[in-house]
Structure formats: C-alpha cells, structure tokens
N, C-alpha and C positions, 0 to 999 in steps of 0.2 A: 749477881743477884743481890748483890749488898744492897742496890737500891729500894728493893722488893723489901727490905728484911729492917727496914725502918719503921718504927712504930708498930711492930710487931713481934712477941718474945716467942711465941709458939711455935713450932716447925709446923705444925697443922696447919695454922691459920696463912707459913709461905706457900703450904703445896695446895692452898686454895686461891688463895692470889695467884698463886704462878696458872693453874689451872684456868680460870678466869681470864688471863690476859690472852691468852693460848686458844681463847675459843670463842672471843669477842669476835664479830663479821665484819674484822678490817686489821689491816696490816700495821702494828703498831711499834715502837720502837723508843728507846731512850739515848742520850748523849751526855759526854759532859762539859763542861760549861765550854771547852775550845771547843767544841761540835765533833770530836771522834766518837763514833760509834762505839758502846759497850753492850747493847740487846737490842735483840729484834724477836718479837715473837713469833711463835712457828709456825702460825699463818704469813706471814712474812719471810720466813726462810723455806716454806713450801710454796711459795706461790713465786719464789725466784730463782730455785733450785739450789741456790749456796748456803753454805753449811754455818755454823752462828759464828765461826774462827774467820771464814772468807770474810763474814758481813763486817767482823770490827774493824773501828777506825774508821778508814776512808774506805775500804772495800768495796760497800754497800753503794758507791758511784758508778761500780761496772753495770748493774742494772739498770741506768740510766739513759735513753735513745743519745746516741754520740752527739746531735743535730742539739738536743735540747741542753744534755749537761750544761755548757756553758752559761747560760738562763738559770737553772735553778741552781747553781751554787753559788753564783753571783747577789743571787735572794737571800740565801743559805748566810753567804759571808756578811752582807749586809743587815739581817737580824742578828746574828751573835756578835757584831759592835754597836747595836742599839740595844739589844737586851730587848727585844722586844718581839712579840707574834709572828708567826709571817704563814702563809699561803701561797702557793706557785702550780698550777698545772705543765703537765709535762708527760711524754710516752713513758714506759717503764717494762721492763722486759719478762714478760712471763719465763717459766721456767721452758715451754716449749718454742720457747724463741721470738715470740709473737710481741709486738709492743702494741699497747692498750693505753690509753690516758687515762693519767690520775691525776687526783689531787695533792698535791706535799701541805701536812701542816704541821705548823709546830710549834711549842708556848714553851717558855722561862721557866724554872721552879725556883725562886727566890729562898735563904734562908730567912734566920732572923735579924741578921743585918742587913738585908735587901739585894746581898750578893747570888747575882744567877748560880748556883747549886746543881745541876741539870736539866738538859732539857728534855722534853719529850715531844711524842710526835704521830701522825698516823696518814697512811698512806691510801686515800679512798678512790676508789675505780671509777672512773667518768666515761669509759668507752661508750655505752649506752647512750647516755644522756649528748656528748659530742655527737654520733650518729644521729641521732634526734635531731639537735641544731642543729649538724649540717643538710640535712635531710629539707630541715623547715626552712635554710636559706635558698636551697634548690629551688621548693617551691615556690616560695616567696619569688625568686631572680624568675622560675619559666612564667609566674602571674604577671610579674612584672613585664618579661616579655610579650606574652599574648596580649596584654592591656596595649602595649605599645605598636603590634601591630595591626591589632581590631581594634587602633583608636580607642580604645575604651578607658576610662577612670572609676573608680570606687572611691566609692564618699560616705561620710556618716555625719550626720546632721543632728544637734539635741535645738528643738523647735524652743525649749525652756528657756534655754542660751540664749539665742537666735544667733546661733555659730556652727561653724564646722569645728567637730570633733575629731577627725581623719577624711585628709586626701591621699591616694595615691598618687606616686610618682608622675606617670602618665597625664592624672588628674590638672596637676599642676600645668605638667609640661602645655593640654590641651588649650587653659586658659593664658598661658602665658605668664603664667608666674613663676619664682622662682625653685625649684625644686629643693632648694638647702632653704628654705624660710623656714621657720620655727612656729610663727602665729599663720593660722588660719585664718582666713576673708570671714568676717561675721556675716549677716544677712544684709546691711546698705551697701557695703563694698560690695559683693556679689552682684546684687541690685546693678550698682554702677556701669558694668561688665554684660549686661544685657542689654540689647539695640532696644532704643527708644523708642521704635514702633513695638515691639513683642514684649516691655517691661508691664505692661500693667495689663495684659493675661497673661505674662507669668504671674504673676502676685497675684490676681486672681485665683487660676490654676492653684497654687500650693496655700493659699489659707481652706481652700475648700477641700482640700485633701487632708489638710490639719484638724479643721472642723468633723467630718465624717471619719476621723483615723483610716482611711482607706490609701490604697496603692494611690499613685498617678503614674501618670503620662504625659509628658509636654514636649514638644519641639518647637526649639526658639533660636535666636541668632545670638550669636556677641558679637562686641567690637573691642577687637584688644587692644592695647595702648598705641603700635604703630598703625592703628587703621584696618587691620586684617579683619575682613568679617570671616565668621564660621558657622556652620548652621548644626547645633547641637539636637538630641535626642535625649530626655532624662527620663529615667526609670526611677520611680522612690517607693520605700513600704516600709511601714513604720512595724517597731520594734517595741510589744506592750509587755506591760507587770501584771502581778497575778490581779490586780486589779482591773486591769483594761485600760490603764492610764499610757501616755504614750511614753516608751524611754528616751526614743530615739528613732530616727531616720534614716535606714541604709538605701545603696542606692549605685547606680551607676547613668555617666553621661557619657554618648558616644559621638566623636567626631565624624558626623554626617557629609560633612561641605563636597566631599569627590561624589558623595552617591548623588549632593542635591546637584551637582552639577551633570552628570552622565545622566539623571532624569530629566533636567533642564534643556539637557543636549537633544536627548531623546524624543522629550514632545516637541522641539522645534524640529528635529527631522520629521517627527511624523505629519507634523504640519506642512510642514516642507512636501512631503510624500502626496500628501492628501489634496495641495495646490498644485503639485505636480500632474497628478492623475484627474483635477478638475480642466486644467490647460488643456491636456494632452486626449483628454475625454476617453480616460481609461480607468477600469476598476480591474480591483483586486478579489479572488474569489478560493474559498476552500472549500473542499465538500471530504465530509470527515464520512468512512465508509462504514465502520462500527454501527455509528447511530444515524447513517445519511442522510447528516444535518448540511444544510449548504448555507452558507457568510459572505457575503458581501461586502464591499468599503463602501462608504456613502456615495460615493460616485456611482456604484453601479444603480442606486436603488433611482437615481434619473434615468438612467442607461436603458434598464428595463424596465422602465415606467411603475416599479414600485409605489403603491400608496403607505400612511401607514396606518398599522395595523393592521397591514397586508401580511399573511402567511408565505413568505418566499424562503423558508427552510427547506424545501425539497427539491432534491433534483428535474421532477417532471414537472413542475412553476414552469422553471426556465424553458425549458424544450417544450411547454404550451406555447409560451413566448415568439416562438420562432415560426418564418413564414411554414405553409404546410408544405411546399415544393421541396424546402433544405431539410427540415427536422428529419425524415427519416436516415439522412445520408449523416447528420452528424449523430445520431445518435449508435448508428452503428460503427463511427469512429471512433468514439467516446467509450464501446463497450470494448473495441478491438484493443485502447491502451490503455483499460485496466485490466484485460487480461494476459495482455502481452507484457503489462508493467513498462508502458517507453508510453514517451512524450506524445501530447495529443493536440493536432491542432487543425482549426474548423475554420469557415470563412462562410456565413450565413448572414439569412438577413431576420431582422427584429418584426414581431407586429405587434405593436402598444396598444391599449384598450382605444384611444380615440383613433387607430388609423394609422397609426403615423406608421411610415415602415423605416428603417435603420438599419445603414451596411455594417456588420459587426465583424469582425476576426479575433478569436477564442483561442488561447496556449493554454496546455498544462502539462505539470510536472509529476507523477509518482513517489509518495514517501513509503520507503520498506521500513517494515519492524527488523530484528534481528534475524527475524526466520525469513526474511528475505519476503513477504507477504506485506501487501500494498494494505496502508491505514490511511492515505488521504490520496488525494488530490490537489495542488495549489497554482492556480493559475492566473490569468489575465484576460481582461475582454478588452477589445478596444471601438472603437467608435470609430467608422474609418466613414461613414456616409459623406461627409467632405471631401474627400479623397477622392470618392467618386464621381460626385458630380464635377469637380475641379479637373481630374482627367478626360471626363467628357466634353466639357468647354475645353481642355487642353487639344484633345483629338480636333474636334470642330475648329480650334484656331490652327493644326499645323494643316489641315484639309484646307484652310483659306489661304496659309502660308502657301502651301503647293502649290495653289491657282495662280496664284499672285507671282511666285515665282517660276513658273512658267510663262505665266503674260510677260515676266520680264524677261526673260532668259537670253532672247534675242536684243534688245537691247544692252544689255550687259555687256555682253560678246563683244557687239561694235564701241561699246564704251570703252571695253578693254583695250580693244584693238587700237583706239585712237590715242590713248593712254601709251601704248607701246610704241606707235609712230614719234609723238610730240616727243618722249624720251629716249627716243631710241641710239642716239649718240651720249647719253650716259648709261647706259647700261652695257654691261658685257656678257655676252652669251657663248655658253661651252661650259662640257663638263670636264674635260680631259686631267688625268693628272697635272701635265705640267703647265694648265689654268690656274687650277684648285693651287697649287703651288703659290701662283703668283700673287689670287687673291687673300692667300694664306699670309704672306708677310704685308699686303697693304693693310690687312683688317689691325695689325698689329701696328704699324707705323701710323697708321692715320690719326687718332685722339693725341697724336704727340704734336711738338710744332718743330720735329727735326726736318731738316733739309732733305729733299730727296732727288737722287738721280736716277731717271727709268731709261734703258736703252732698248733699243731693240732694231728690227730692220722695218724701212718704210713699210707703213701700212699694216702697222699691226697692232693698231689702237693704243698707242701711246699716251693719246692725251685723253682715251676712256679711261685710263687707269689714274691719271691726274685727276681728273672730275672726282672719278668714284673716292680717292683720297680725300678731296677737299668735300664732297658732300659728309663722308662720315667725321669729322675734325670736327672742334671747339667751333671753327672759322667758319660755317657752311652756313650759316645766316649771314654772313658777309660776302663783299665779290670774290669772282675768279676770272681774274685777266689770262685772258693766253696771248702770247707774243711767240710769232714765231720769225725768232733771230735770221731763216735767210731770206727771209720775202722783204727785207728791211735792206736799204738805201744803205752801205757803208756810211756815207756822211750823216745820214742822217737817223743812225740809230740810237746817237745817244739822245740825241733829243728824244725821242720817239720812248724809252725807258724811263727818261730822267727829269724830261719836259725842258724849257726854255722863258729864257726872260724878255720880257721885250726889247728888240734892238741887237738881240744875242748875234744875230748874222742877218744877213741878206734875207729879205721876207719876212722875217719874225716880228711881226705889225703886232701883237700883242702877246702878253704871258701865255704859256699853254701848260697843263699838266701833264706831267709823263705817265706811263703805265706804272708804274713803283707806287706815286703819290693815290692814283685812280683805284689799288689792290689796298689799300693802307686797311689795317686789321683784316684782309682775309689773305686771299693766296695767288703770287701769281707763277705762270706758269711759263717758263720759258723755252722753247720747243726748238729742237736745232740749234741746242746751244755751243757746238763743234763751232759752228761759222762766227762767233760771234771775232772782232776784229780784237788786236791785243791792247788796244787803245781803250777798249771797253770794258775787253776781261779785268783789266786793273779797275777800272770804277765798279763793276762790280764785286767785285772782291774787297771795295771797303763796306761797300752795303752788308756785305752777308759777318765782316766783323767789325764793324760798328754801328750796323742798324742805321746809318745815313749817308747822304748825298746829297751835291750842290746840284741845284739847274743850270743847263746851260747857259753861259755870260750870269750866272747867281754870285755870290758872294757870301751868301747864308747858308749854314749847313742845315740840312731840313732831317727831323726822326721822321723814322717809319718802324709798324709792327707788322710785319710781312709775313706769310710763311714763303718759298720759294721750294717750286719743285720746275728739274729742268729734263730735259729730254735730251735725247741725243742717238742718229746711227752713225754715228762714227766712230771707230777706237780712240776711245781720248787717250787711253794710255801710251797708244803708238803717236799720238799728236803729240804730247807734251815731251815722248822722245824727240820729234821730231823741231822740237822750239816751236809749234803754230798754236800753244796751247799753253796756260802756264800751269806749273805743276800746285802753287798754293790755289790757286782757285779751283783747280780738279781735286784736291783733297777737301778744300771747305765744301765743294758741293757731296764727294762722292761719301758725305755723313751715313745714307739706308741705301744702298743700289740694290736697284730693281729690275730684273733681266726678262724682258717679257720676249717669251716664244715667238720665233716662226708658227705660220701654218703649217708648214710641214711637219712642224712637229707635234701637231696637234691635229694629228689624222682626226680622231676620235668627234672632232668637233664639227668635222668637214660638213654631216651630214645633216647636224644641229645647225648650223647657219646656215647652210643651201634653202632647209625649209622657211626659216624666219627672214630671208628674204625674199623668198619666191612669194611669201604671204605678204608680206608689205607691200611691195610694189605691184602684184596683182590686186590687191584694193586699191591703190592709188589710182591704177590704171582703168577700174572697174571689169577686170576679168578674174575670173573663177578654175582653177585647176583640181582636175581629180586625184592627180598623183603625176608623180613625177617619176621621169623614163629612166628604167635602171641601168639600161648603157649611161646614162649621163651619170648617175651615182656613183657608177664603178670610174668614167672616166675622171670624173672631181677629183675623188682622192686619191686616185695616183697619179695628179697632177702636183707637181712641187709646187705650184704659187709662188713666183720669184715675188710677186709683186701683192703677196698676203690676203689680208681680210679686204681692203680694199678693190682690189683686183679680185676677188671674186664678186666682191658688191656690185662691179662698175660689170661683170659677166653678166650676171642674175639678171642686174636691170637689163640690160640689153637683147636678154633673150624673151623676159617677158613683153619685152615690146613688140619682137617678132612671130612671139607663139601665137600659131591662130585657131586652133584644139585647144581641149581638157587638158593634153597630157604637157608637162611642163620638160620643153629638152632643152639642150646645148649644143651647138656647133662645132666641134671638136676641130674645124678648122682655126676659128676664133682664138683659143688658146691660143693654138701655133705662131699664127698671125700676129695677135697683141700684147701677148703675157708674157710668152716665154722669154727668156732671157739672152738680152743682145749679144750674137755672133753667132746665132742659128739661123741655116737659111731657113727662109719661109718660105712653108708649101702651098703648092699651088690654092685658090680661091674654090671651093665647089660651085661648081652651079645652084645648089639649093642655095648658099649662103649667099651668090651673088642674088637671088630674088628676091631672099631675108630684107638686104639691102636696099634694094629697088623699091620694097613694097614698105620699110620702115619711111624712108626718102617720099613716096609719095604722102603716105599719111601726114606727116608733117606738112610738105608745102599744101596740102587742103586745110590745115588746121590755120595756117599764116595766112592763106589766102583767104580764109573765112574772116580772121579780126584783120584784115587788112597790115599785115607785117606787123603787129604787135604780137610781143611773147607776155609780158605779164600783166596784171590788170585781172578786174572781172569778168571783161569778155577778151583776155589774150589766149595764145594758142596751149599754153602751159595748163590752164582750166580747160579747156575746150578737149585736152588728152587728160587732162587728170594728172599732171606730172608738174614736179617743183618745176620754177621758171629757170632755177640754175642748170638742171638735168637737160632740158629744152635745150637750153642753149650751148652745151656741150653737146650734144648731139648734133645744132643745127652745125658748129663750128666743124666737128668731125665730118659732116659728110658735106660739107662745102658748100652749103644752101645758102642765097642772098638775099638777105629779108629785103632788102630795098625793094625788090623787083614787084613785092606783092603790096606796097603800099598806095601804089596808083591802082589796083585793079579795080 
C-alpha cells in the first residue's frame, strides 16, 4: 500500500482510496518498475480466485489462457524496455475456471527525473464484444456465402460522387474485378463494363430514377475484359436525409446469364415443340376440372377449326365439334377415365363449320392431387386424316399388287424354272448335315486366294463345289478354266496347261495359249489331278511357287495371278507313297482340303434330288408328274450309288423318258443292271423294262426319222424331244441306233 499512501498523510483519506480502487467496474493492479506484481485489487483477486500473496510478482500469470501467455508477456517485456503504454487482448481465467477475453493495459508512472517509478494497469472484459464480432463475421462470411451462391452483389452508390461507396465481394467477383482492390469503379468505368447496345438505357434508366428519387429496375448485359458476356439484373433505392435529399444508393445486381439461358433454351424448345406439333398436325390439350376450363396449343385451334374470339374453354365446344355417329361413344370414354382416373383414348372424326370432316385420335393422361382425386386432364389430339386416306390408296395399290401378281405368278414360276435349268450345274442341292458341312468350310475358304484340294468319289459334284468357290471369291468377275488332267493326251498336256510356241514340235503352225495364261486373274480348275504325268507335276509345282511358267519350246518366263483349285478320286497320299505322285506338290496343293460326301452318305438328300430332277427333265421333256411312286422312294435310298449324284441323274433322266402316266417310277432292274458295282451278277432284264426299252428306241428313231438323221439344229430330233442334243446322243449311242440309215428316208 506504500503506493496508495503517496501524497496522502491521512489514514482516512488511504481507507478511501483503498475503497475506491476496490469498487471501480474493472480489475485494476500496480507494478514496479521491473513489472513484479505488488497489488491487485479485490475485484481482481475475486474475479480470479487467488489470494493478493498468490497474485505477487509473477504469480498473477497463472491466470493467463497457457495458448495466449506467450503473446502477452512478450508485449508485457517489450513495454518495460520501452517505458512505454501497451495494450494486448488475451483469454484470462475466471475464478470458475472459465476463460473470457480481455483487454491487458498498462501505463508508466514516471518520477521527477523521468524514471518509470511504477506501473499500473487494468484488466477490462471483452468477452461480449468478441462474441459480438465474431458473431457479425459469421454473418458477414454466411452473406457472403449466399451472395455467392444466389449470384448476387450489394453495392452502394453516392449519385454526388458519381462512385461506388461499397461493393461486395461477390459484387466484384460478378464483374470481374479484383476482389483485393481498394478503389471502386466510379460511374464511366462502370459505364465501360456495359454492352454497347444496353449502355445508353442504362444511363437512361438511372438518371431517371436519380431525377424522381425512386427505386429502379434494369436488366442489362456486360462484357468483361476476356469477352464473357453476362446478363445482369439490378435492383437500386435510394437512401434520403431528413430533408428528402438523396444520401445514397443501395442496391443489388444479380448474375442472371444461366436463368437467361435456360429461358433462351426454353422458348427454342417450345418453339421447337410448337413446329414440331405444326409438322406432325398434333395439339396439345388441358382441361383443368376445378374450373373446366379447356387450353389448347395453337395448333389445335386449326385442328378444330377455332376462329378467334371464338369461346372454346369448354369441354362440350369440342364434343359439338365431332361427327354425331362418334361423339356419343367418346364421350362416354372420356367420363369412364375420369372416373376410373386411367388413361383415356378416342379415335373420332372432326366436323368443322364449313364441312370439312377430319380423322382425329385424342390421348389423355389424369393429374391426382395428394388425396389421390383427379385436377386435370392433359392430352394430345392428332390429325391422322392423311393417314387415312394414304392407307386407302395403300389398300387400293396392294389389291392392284395382288391382281398383278397373280396375272404373273405363272410366269414367274417358268422364269424360275428356267433360271434353275440354265444354272443348274452351279448350284448344289441337299440339305444333309454332311453337305452343310462341306459348304460350311467352302463359304470360309472362298474370299481367300488359298489353294484348294477337293476329293471325293466320281460323280459327286466336285467341280460344283469348285464353281460355287470361284463364284463367291474376289476372282468371280474373272474366268474359270476347268481342265480335266485325264481326258488330256500324255504328250500333249503340257501344252494344253502351259500353251506352246510356234515351231515348239510337230504341228505347232502357230503360238497357242495354255489354260494357265486363258484363267490369268481368275481360277483354274484342275480335275483329276491324280493322273497328271511326273513330267508335269514338276511344271506345275513351279507355277504354284513362283507364280510362273515357260511355254512350250518358250524361253521367256511368263507371271500369272491364278487361283488353283484341283480335284481328285484318288488317294494321293497312298500315290505319293507309291512314287506316281510327288509329295511337294501334294503338300503345296493340299493348302484347304475339301472332303465332299458320297451319296450314301447323304441319304437325307436322296429324296431332295430325286425331285429337282424328275422336275427338270419332265419340263425339258414337256411331261407333267403328279407324284412320284413310293416303292421307287424307298428303293433310292437304300440304294448305295456306287456311281453318286451322277448316276442317279443319268437314272432320273432315263426313267422320265420312259414314264408314260403321272406317277413318276424307277426300274429297280436298272440299278442292278447299270449302277451297281462291277462284280455283281446281273439280274435277269424284266419284261416291263425290256418294253421301257423298245418303246424309248422307237420314239427316238421317229424323232431321227422326222429331221432326217439330224440330232441338233432347230428342226433336229434333240428339239423335236425336248432334250439337250448331248443327252440324244448318249442315248442314241446306248441303244445302238444308226443315224445314217435315216438320212436318205
């Protein structure tokens, strides 16, 4: 108390000081000049529970938040070697534990030589006011946030200035300027910052809301310094003195540009919507049940012949509208699905005031409230009167179609038929699995240009399945040579492949082209390639690895781009054991081998070719079968066919030449006799078949004897049966006829 008891002699005049300091509203204290604590008053030692011995010295730092000490004695040290004031905020620990923010302050007491003497100090409560600002920076940061994400700015404008007084954050961010800038955009820069088409009604806009002191409203564009336009929204209302003079201008502008685009978006779909429903000749339709008021899109008011200032709000407009035969039926399906609440839809017809009638078809949809009770209607009419008439003309053209194709039908038929004759040696008929099989790996070899070897036993369309390769390939716009190696002259089959020079040997009066040079870019086909001599197999065996060959007596090595596909019933494998075959040309051919069925083994097909020949050759022949005898069905296929597809061909035909009925048979001797396979006796002849015989034999010689010994020609006997002139002539050879005999008749 020594301090207290300066310039005062009285004890009265301490125990009113002391009282006095004791009951001031704040927590006050002294020190001496090194900053040790000597008092504290007892608002001060009651408001931190420690007793006035605790507080001396350094003591009085236990009250201090541990987080902050460091900070305020730092301050503390650094005023008592300046000698000088100081102030510091910092928590401090009530006596119930709690820390509150205060203020620390503290001042010098100089003597008369100017030496600090003591200090004093006083410790005032900021907890309130902290609360406060931190409170007002919350709201401040959540304004700031909702400006930021409702686009929005606040501004304040003095019109006196012609400046902005305050932007918000946001404010700035919207226009694009910088948020840490210190000066505001006065009124030309702002200016600047507005699209050149909308700057001069703004400026408009805001002198006349300056002039009248009243609110405005503007919406206008900027363009910010990278070129971004943005389409603003501003709100302003001015802020007057008790005068009515103006202070200032508060305000907000909202960054509009997504809404003006999702409206921009919006009228181009509903435009869109509206040419959509003008094309499609469909309107859109509500009928609101509350007030059943009924809406329309512009389309319909064509639809139903709407004038305007026509009254068509009502439901029974429209259902006048309609022919009288429909209206009663839709209108009771129209009450059935707004009582049932489900989908309502009607197909009626229009009558518009001049006449005109109109096919419509009417949807709609049910809106429930919460309570599950219907408030609208929303549907669609369509326009479908084209539709009708167009399916009528559609009906009326396929009714022509049908006429038309029936008048044709019959010729079709024979077109097809002839179609199936002309090709009928490229095509392959049957369904059997181990067909499908074989046409299974051609369909996949063919678009390549590998080599291929197909074997199989005579007569079982070997060189169909070659054809059928070289039609689907790259190479089917090009030729297809077939060669078949054993009907070819030993001496003379290289020529025959390879062609020849002039002078090459004996008779060779001029160059000729081989079969090789004749295929060049497409395919040739070499059949019976087993026979070919070993003198050959080596020539060709350079062909197929080096793509060339000389001509006979040549001297020039000639290219070729060839495919080659070769045939063969022989086991080459067992030939090339046996040395009549060499083994590199049987590996360079046997690139894709291709195993094509026996008949027999393709029961399943027996009965698929029996008919597509018995058809052929009964039109050739110009006779007509009703059906064909099922003993001959049954005997066919359990006949082996030593001698295949062909051998049953060469049956077919021969029995259609003898059939003299509808019903189409077979001679069950015949097999025996021609087919079967050598070292079976043959049985005896029937009597029917020897007639068969007899009566085939006379037909021919009246058909020879008619053109006078000629088989082909326009009038040879070949025409005069209807039969190729080749078929003729194997027949006439088989049965031993001499045409000569009939040329003098």
């Amino acid at each position: 108390m020594a301090s207290l008891r300066h310039g005062f002699e009285e004890a009265e005049d301490l125990q009113d000081i002391r009282f006095v300091v004791d009951t001031i509203p704040t927590l006050a204290w002294s020190a001496r000049p090194d900053g040790s604590a000597e008092f504290h008053n007892q608002r001060w030692l009651d408001y931190t529970g420690l007793s006035a011995k605790q507080a001396l010295g350094s003591g009085w730092q236990a009250a201090i938040h541990p987080d902050d000490r460091p900070r305020i004695l730092e301050t503390f040290r650094g005023a008592l070697q300046a000698a000088k004031p100081y102030e510091v905020e910092g928590r401090f620990r009530r006596v119930d534990g709690e820390f509150r923010w205060f203020l620390f302050r503290g001042s010098p007491l100089r003597d008369r030589s100017g030496k600090v003497a003591k200090w004093y100090g006083t410790n005032t409560d900021l907890e309130e006011r902290k609360r406060a600002e931190d409170g007002l920076r919350k709201s401040e940061a959540y304004l700031a946030e909702a400006q930021r994400l409702a686009r929005t700015g606040s501004w304040a404008y003095s019109p006196a200035a012609e400046k902005g007084i305050y932007w918000s954050e946001e404010m700035l961010r919207i226009f694009g300027l910088d948020p840490q800038r210190s000066n505001l955009p006065d009124r030309e820069e702002f200016l600047r910052l507005v699209h050149p088409d909308d700057r001069d009604r703004f400026n408009e806009g805001i002198d006349e809301a300056f002039r009248e002191k009243a609110d405005f409203v503007l919406d206008y564009r900027i363009v910010l310094t990278d070129g971004t336009v943005k389409h603003i929204h501003g709100i302003g209302h001015p802020v007057l003195d008790e005068a009515g003079d103006i202070i200032q201008y508060v305000g907000t502008d909202v960054d509009v540009t997504e809404r003006k685009r999702a409206e921009e978006k919006l009228r181009r779909s509903e435009a869109d919507l509206l040419e959509a429903q003008r094309l499609t000749r469909t309107c859109s339709w509500r009928h609101e049940i509350l007030s059943a008021k009924v809406t329309v899109s512009p389309e319909g008011l064509a639809m139903y012949g709407i004038e305007p200032g026509e009254d068509a709000s009502s439901v029974d407009f429209y259902f006048q509208r309609m022919h009288p035969e429909d209206r009663p039926a839709v209108e009771r399906a129209y009450a059935a699905a707004m009582l049932g609440k489900t989908d309502f839809e009607a197909a009626f017809r229009l009558v518009l005031p001049d006449g005109t009638i109109k096919n419509t078809r009417s949807i709609g949809h049910p809106i429930l409230d919460e309570r599950g009770e219907v408030v609208e209607f929303v549907g669609a009419s369509i326009d479908v009167t084209e539709h009708h008439r167009a399916r009528a003309d559609l009906e009326k053209a396929f009714e022509e179609i049908k006429r038309l194709r029936d008048q044709l039908q019959d010729e079709n038929v024979v077109l097809r038929e002839q179609i199936e004759e002309a090709f009928m040696f490229e095509e392959i008929v049957g369904t059997s699995a181990a067909l499908q099989g074989v046409l299974s790996r051609l369909m996949k070899v063919a678009p390549t240009d590998s080599t291929v070897l197909i074997s199989g036993e005579t007569g079982t369309g070997k060189e169909l399945i070659a054809r059928a390769i070289h039609k689907r390939s790259r190479r089917s716009q090009r030729a297809f040579v077939s060669v078949n190696c054993a009907a070819l002259a030993p001496t003379l089959i290289s020529s025959e492949l390879f062609g020849h020079e002039k002078g090459a040997f004996t008779g060779a009066m001029q160059r000729r082209l081989g079969r090789f040079e004749l295929a060049n870019g497409g395919t040739i086909f070499l059949d019976e390639i087993g026979e070919l001599p070993l003198d050959t197999q080596v020539a060709l065996l350079r062909v197929l690895q080096e793509r060339e060959f000389e001509r006979v007596g040549g001297t020039q090595p000639i290219k070729i781009d060839v495919r080659i596909i070769a045939a063969t019933n022989r086991d080459l494998e067992a030939a090339v054991a046996d040395g009549t075959f060499r083994p590199d040309l049987y590996y360079r051919l046997n690139v894709f081998p291709i195993q094509v069925p026996p008949l027999r083994e393709r029961q399943d097909d027996v009965l698929t070719l029996l008919e597509y020949f018995v058809h052929r050759y009964a039109q050739r022949m110009g006779k007509h079968f009703d059906k064909i005898d099922r003993r001959t069905v049954k005997l066919l296929r359990s006949y082996p066919w030593p001698g295949n597809i062909r051998e049953l061909q060469n049956v077919v035909e021969r029995s259609v030449i003898v059939s003299s009925d509808d019903v189409f048979c077979v001679d069950e001797a015949w097999l025996s006799r021609d087919s079967r396979p050598v070292g079976l006796p043959p049985e005896p002849v029937s009597t029917d078949a020897a007639e068969d015989t007899r009566r085939e034999r006379k037909i021919i010689e009246d058909a020879l004897a008619a053109s006078r010994g000629r088989v082909s020609g326009a009038h040879g006997a070949a025409t005069r049966l209807r039969l190729p002139p080749s078929t003729l002539e194997n027949r006439i050879k088989k049965l031993g006829i001499r045409k000569s005999r009939f040329k003098l008749g």
